[in-house]
C-alpha positions in Angstrom: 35.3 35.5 -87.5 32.8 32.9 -85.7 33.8 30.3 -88.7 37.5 30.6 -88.1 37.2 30.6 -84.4 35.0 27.5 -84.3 37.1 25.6 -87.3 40.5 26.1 -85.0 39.1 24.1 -82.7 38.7 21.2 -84.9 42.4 20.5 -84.5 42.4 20.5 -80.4 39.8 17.9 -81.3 41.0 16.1 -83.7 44.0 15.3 -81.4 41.7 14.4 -78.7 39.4 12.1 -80.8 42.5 10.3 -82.2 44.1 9.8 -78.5 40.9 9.0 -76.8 39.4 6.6 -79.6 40.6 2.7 -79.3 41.6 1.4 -82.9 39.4 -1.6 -84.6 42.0 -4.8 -85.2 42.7 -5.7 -88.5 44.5 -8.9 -89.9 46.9 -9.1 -92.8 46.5 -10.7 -95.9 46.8 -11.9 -99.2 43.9 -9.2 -100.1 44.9 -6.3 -97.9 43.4 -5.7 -94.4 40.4 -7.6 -93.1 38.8 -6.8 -89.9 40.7 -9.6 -87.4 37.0 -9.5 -85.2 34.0 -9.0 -86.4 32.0 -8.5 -83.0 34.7 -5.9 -81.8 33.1 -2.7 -80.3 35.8 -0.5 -81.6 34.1 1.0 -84.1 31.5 2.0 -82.3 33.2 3.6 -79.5 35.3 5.5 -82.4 31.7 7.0 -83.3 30.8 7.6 -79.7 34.0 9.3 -78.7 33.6 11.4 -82.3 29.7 12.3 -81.0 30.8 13.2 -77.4 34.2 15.4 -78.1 32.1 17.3 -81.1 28.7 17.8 -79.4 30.4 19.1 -75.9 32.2 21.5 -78.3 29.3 22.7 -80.0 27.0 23.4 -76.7 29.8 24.9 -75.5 30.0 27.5 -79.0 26.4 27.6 -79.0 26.7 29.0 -75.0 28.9 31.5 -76.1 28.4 33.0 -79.0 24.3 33.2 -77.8 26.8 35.4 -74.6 28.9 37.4 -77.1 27.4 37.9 -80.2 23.2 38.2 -79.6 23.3 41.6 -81.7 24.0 40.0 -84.6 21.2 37.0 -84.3 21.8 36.0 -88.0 25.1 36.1 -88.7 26.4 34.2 -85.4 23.9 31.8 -86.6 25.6 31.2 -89.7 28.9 31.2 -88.3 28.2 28.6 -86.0 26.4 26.3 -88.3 29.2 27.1 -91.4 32.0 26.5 -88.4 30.5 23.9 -86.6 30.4 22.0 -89.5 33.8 22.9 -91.2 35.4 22.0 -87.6 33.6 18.8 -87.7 35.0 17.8 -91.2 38.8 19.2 -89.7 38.3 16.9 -86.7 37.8 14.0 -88.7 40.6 14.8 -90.9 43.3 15.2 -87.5 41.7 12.5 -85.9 42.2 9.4 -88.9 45.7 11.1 -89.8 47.4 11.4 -86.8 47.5 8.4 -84.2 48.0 9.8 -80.9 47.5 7.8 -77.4 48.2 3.7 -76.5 46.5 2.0 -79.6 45.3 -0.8 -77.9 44.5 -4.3 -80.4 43.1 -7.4 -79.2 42.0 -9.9 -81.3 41.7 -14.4 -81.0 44.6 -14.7 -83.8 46.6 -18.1 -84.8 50.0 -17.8 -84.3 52.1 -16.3 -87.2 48.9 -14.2 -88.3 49.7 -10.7 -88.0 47.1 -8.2 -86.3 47.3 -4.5 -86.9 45.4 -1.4 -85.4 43.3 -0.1 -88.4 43.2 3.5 -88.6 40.9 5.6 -86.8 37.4 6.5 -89.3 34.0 6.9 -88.8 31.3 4.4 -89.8 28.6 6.7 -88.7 28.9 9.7 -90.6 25.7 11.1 -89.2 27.4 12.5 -86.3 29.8 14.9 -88.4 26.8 17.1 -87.8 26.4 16.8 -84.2 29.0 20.2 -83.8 26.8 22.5 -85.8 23.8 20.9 -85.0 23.8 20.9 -81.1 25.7 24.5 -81.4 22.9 26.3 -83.5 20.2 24.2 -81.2 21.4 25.9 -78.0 22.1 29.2 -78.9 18.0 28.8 -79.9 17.3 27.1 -76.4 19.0 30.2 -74.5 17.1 32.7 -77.1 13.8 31.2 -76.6 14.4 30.9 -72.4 15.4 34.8 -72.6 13.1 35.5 -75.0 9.9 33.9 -73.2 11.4 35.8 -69.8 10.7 39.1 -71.5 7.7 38.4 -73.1 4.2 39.9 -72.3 2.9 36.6 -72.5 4.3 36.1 -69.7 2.0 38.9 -67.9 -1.6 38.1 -69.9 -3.8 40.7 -68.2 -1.1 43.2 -68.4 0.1 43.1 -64.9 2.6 41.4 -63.1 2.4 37.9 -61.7 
């Protein structure tokens, strides 16, 4: 149940990734599509954006499955790393395939040279894991918090403080 949940809202985020993200420019040619500017920060804020949308989502799955589903400690924890990581993989999917949003290109061109929007990909694929990571890292945060609150440690010489 946690899995599906979580993977559903890869889509919502897909969408959002593709129609927040500005598009790298890309120049026609002879030998297919070359990157029109080099120094262009476009794919780099397509990993950002990617980072940002995914990680809110996972602190925000994390927050509520620790508030729903503490009984079952292990298996939430499984759903939200399996889900976080399937609705990662979805997002990206949505995200490349479908161009939603002003696409935005800017690139120095000579005249006549054609200049396309390149689609929408990730060059850092270290932060597909940011959703299950962050998700599973702060349903442990809130455990530990609630955990060291009821703790005898708290209370060392077996009275209160």
């Amino acid at each position: 149940m946690t899995v599906l949940t979580i993977a559903t809202l890869g889509l919502g985020a897909g969408l959002l990734w593709s129609g927040v993200s500005p598009r790298a420019p890309y120049q026609i040619t002879e030998q297919g599509l070359v990157l029109a500017d080099p120094a262009t920060q476009a794919l780099i804020a397509a990993d950002g954006w990617f980072a940002v949308i995914t990680g809110g989502l996972g602190l925000l799955c994390g927050g509520v499955a620790w508030f729903a589903g503490r009984q079952w400690m292990v298996a939430v924890l499984l759903g939200l790393c399996a889900g976080g990581l399937m609705a990662a993989v979805l997002t990206l999917w949505i995200g490349s395939t479908f161009t939603i949003g002003a696409v935005a290109v800017e690139a120095a061109a000579a005249p006549g040279v054609k200049i396309v929007p390149g689609a929408l990909k990730l060059t850092a694929s270290g932060v597909l894991v940011s959703w299950p990571l962050l998700a599973v890292g702060f349903f442990g945060l809130l455990e530990g918090m609630h955990g060291y609150r009821e703790s005898p440690l708290r209370q060392p010489y077996g009275g209160p403080i």
